[in-house]
Every structure is written in C-alpha cells, then in structure tokens.
C-alpha positions as CSV (number, residue, x, y, z in Angstrom):
1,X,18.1,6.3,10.2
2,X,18.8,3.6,7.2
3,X,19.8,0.1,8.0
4,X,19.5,-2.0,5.0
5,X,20.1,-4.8,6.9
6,X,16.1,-4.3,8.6
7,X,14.2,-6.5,6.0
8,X,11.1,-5.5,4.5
9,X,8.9,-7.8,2.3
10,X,6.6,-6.5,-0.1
11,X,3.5,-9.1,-1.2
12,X,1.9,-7.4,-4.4
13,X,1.6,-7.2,-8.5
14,X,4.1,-6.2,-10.7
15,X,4.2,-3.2,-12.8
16,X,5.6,-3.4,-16.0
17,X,6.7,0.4,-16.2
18,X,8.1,0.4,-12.8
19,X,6.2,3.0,-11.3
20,X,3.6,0.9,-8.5
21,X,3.0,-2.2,-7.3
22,X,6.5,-4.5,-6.9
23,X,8.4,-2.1,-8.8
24,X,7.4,0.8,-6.5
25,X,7.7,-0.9,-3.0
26,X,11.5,-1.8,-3.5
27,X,12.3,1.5,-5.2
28,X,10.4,2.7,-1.4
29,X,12.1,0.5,0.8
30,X,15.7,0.7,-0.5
31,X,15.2,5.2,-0.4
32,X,14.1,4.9,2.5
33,X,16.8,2.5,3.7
34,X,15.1,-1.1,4.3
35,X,16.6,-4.3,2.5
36,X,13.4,-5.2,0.0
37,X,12.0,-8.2,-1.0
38,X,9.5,-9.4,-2.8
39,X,6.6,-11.8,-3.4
40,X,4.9,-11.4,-7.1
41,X,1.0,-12.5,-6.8
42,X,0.4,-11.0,-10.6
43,X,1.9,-9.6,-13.7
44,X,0.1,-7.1,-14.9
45,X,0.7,-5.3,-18.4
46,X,0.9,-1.7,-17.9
47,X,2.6,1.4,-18.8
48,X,2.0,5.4,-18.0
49,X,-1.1,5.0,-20.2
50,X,-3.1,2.4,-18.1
51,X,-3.2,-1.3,-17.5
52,X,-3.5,-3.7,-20.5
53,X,-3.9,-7.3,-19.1
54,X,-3.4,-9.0,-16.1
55,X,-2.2,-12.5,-15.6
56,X,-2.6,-14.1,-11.5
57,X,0.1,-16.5,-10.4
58,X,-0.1,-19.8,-9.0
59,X,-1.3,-20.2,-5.3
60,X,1.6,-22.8,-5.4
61,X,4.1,-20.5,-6.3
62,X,2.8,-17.5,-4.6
63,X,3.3,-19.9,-1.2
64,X,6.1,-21.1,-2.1
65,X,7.8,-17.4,-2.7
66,X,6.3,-16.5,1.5
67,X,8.0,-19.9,2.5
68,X,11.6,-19.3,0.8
69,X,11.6,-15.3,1.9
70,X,10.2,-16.3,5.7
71,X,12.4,-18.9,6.7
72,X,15.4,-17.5,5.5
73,X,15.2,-13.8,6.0
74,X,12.1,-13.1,8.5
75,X,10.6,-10.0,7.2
76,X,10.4,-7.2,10.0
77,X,7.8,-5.1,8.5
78,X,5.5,-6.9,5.4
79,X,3.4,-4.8,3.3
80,X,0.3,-6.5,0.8
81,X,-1.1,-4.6,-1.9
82,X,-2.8,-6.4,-5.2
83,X,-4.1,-9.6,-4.3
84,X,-6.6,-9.8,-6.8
85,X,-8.5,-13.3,-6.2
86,X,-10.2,-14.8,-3.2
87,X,-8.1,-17.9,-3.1
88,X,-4.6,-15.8,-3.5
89,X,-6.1,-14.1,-0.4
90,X,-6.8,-17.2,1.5
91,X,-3.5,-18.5,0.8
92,X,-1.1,-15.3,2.1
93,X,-3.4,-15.1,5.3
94,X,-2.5,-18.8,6.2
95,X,0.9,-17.6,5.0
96,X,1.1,-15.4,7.4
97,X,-0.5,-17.3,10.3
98,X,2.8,-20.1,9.5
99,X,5.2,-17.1,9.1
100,X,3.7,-14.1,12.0
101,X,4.9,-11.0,11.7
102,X,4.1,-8.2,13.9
103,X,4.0,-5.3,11.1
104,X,1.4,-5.6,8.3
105,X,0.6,-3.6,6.1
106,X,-2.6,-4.1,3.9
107,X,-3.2,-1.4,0.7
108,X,-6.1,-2.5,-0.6
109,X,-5.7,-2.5,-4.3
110,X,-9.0,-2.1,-6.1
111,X,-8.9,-0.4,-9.3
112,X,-6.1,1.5,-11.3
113,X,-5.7,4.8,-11.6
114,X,-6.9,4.3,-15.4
115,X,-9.8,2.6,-14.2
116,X,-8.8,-1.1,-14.4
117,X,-10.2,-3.5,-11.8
118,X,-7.3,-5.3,-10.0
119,X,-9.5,-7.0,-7.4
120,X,-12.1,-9.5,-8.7
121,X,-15.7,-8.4,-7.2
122,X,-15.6,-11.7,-5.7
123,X,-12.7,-11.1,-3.6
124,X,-14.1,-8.0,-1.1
125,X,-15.7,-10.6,1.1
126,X,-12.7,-12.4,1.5
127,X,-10.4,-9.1,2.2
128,X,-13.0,-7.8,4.7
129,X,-13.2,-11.3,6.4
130,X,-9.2,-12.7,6.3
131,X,-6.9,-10.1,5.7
132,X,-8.1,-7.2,6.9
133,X,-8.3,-8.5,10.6
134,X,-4.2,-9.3,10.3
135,X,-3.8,-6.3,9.7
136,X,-1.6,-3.8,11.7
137,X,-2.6,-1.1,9.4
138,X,-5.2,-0.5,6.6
139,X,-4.4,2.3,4.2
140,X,-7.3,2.7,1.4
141,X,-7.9,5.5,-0.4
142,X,-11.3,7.0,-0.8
143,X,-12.9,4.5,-3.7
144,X,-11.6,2.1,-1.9
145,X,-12.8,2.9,1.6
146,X,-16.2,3.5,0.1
147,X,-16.0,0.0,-1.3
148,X,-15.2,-1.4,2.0
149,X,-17.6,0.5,4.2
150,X,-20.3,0.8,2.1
151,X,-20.5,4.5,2.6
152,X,-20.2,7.6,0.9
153,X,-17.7,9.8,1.8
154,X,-17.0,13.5,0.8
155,X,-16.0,14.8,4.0
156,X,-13.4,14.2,6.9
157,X,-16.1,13.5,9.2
158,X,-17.0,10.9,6.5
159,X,-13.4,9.8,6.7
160,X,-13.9,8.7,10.0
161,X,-16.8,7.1,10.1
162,X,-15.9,4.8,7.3
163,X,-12.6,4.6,9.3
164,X,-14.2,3.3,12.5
165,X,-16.3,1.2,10.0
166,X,-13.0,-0.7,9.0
167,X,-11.7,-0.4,12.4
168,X,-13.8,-3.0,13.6
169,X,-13.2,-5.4,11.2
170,X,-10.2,-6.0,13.4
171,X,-7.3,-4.0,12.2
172,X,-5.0,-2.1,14.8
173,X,-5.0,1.1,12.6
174,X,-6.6,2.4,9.3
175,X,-5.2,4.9,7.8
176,X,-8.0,6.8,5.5
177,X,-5.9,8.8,2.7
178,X,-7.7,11.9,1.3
179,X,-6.4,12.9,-1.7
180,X,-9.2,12.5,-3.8
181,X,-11.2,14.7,-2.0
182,X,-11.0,18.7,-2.5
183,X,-9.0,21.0,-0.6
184,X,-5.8,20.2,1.3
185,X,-4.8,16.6,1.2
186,X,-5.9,15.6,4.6
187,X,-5.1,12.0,5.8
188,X,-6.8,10.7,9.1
189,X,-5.2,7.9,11.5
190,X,-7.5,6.4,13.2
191,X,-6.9,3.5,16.7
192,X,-8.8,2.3,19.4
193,X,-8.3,5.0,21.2
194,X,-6.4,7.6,18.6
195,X,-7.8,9.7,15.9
196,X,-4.9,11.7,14.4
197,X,-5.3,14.4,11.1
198,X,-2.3,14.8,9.3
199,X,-2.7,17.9,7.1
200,X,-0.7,18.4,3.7
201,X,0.2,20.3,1.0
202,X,-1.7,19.9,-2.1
203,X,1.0,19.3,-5.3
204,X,-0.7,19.8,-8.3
205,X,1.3,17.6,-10.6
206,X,-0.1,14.8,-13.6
207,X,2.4,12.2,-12.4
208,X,1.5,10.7,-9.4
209,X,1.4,6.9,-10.7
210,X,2.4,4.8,-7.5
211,X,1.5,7.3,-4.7
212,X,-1.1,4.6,-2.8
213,X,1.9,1.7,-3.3
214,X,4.4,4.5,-2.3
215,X,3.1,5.6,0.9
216,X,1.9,2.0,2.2
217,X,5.5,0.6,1.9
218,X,7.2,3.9,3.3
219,X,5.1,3.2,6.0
220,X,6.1,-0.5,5.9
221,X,10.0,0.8,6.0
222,X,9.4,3.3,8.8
223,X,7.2,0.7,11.2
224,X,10.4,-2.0,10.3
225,X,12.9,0.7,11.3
226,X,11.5,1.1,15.0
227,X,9.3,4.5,14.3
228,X,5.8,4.4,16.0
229,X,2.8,3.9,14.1
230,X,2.6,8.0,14.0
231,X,5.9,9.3,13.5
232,X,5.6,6.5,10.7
233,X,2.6,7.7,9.0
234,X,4.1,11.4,9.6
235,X,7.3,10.7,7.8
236,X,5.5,8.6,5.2
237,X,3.7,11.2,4.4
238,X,6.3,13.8,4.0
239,X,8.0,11.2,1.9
240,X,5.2,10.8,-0.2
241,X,4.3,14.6,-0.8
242,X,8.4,15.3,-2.1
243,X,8.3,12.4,-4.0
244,X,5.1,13.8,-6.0
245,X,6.5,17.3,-5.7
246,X,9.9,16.1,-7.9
247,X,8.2,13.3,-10.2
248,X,9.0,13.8,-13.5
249,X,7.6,13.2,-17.2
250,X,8.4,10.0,-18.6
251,X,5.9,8.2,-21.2
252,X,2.7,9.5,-22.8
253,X,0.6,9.4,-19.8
254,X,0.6,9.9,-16.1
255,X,4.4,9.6,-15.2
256,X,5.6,8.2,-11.7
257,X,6.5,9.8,-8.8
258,X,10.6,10.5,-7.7
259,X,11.1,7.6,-5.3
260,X,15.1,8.9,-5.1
261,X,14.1,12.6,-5.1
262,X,16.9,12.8,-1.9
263,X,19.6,12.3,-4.9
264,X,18.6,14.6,-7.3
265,X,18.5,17.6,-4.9
C-alpha cells in the first residue's frame, strides 16, 4: 500500500538524462509510493548514449546534505548507489553511524552500462571494509559481484558462492542479480540461514538504462513500507521486469525503463 508520508532517502549520483542514479531512485520511490529524498555525491554528464564526465562533490557538502535530511526527516529505508571515492565512502558510513537507520540498501555502482568507471579502483577496499558491513542488503550485479568476490561467475551455483563470499563481509542479505547471465533472469537471495531463487521472465528490450538503480530503491521503498526482506525483493522484482517490459525509445541510445508504467496501462 502507498504512504508517501514513509520517507525514503536515496544517497547516489545524478544522472543528467534522468534515467538512473538520483533521477531514477525518486522516480522509484514516489511509483511505488514512498516520500523521496535525496543526497547527490556526484554529477555525472550523461545521456542514453553513455557517460561523458563526472564531477565528485565535496565531503563537506555531501555531510552536510545526511545531516539536514536526518535530523529533520529520519529516513525509514536509505538506499546508496555511486559513491565513487574512498573518502565519500568513509564519510556516509560515519554518516550513518551519527544518523542509524535500520534499512540499507548498498548498489554497488561500478561501471556504466556504456562502460564508464564510476567507482575509483581505489575505492573497493573501502566498500568491502566500511560500507558493505552496514549493510542490510547488497544488490550487485554480476561484474560487480565478480569484482567484489574475486571470482568468476557463469552459473547460479556461482551466484552463490560469490554470494556467501559477500555475505561474510557482514551484510544481512545480498541479493546477487543475474541478468547478465543467459537464460531466464534468475536472481538469488541469499541470509544466514536463507537461500531464496527468484525466477523471471526474460524481456528482450534495448532500454533498460536504470534497471540496477531501479530495483535497489524499489527494494528500499518496499523494506520502508513494512514488507519483509522477501516479499520486498519479490515485488521489487516484478516491479522491475514491467517497468523494462513498457520502457520506451527516447534518445539515440539505450532508452530508460517506465518507472510510471501503472499510469500508462
């Protein structure tokens, strides 16, 4: 059920076309029915086409946008995706640790779709070591997974093991997305003690800019709404699969998916 008065803070780059990062995380939240906010740690200059540059803000102001969000409006659920140097890391975990919040979300943003690098080599140690463990759920995709674990993977048994790899860097849940692998798009949830396959349709479509930002804050919205951690991956990805069954051609290149699908049917 909506309530936009459940807040939901998204921590994360801004995408100049409006089809991941900031831009995508509020279109999420508010279709899915959570009030969005927002904390900008980059500006990157992209379109359908790829990413062009990237500028990193301050650490000051990057704290100071967590302070004036937390203290007046107490996020319920908070989702992080780009977070592109060591020191922007360092400064949302002791964020976070001034500010707790039950629900976090951590995409791990590594590289766009059109190959840009949007997480400075320099930074996995400090992902793996500070923000990782605050986790309440970690949702790579394959590359990134790889990246993380240090292991191939090309199957769903190689899903898990890079999983469980992740797992015990102190997260409560990892979610291990497989859509670049062949077949069905099969996602595995893995706990402590849960290992859950969600099995999906495939969509063949070209525009499916934002579906990693997409489905970490629908997850962010569902977890803030009261859903458990499966019913919010299950709905999160049902969300995810209309959304890149509707998107839609807009620019030259890979268009976005429909975050307001609901509407247009």
């Amino acid at each position: 059920m909506k309530n936009y008065r459940v807040p939901t803070l998204t921590i994360a780059g801004s995408d100049s076309s409006g089809g991941a990062g900031i831009q995508a995380d509020l279109k999420t939240f508010s279709a899915i029915g959570t009030y969005g906010m927002s904390v900008i740690t980059a500006i990157t200059a992209q379109n359908t086409e790829g990413v062009f540059d990237v500028e990193e803000l301050s650490s000051e102001i990057i704290k100071s946008q967590i302070k004036a969000v937390c203290e007046d409006i107490p996020p319920k659920a908070i989702k992080i995706g780009m977070v592109s140097s060591p020191k922007i890391i360092k400064d949302i975990v002791e964020s976070l640790e001034i500010y707790p919040c039950e629900y976090v979300v951590v995409d791990p943003v590594m590289i766009s779709k059109s190959g840009y690098s949007l997480l400075r080599p320099e930074s996995k140690e400090n992902l793996i070591k500070y923000l990782i463990p605050k986790a309440y759920i970690v949702t790579p995709n394959v590359p990134e997974a790889e990246e993380i674990s240090s292991i191939k993977i090309e199957t769903v048994e190689d899903m898990k093991k890079a999983g469980n790899i992740i797992l015990n860097m102190g997260p409560k849940y990892v979610l291990m997305k497989g859509g670049h692998l062949e077949g069905d798009c099969v996602d595995v949830l893995i706990g402590k003690d849960m290992f859950e396959v969600f099995k999906g349709e495939r969509i063949n479509r070209k525009n499916t800019h934002g579906t990693g930002c997409t489905i970490s804050s629908a997850i962010t919205s569902h977890l803030a709404l009261g859903h458990d951690i499966k019913e919010s991956v299950r709905l999160s990805k049902e969300y995810i699969t209309e959304a890149i069954r509707y998107s839609f051609d807009i620019g030259h290149g890979v268009g976005p998916v429909h975050h307001f699908y609901k509407e247009d049917k």
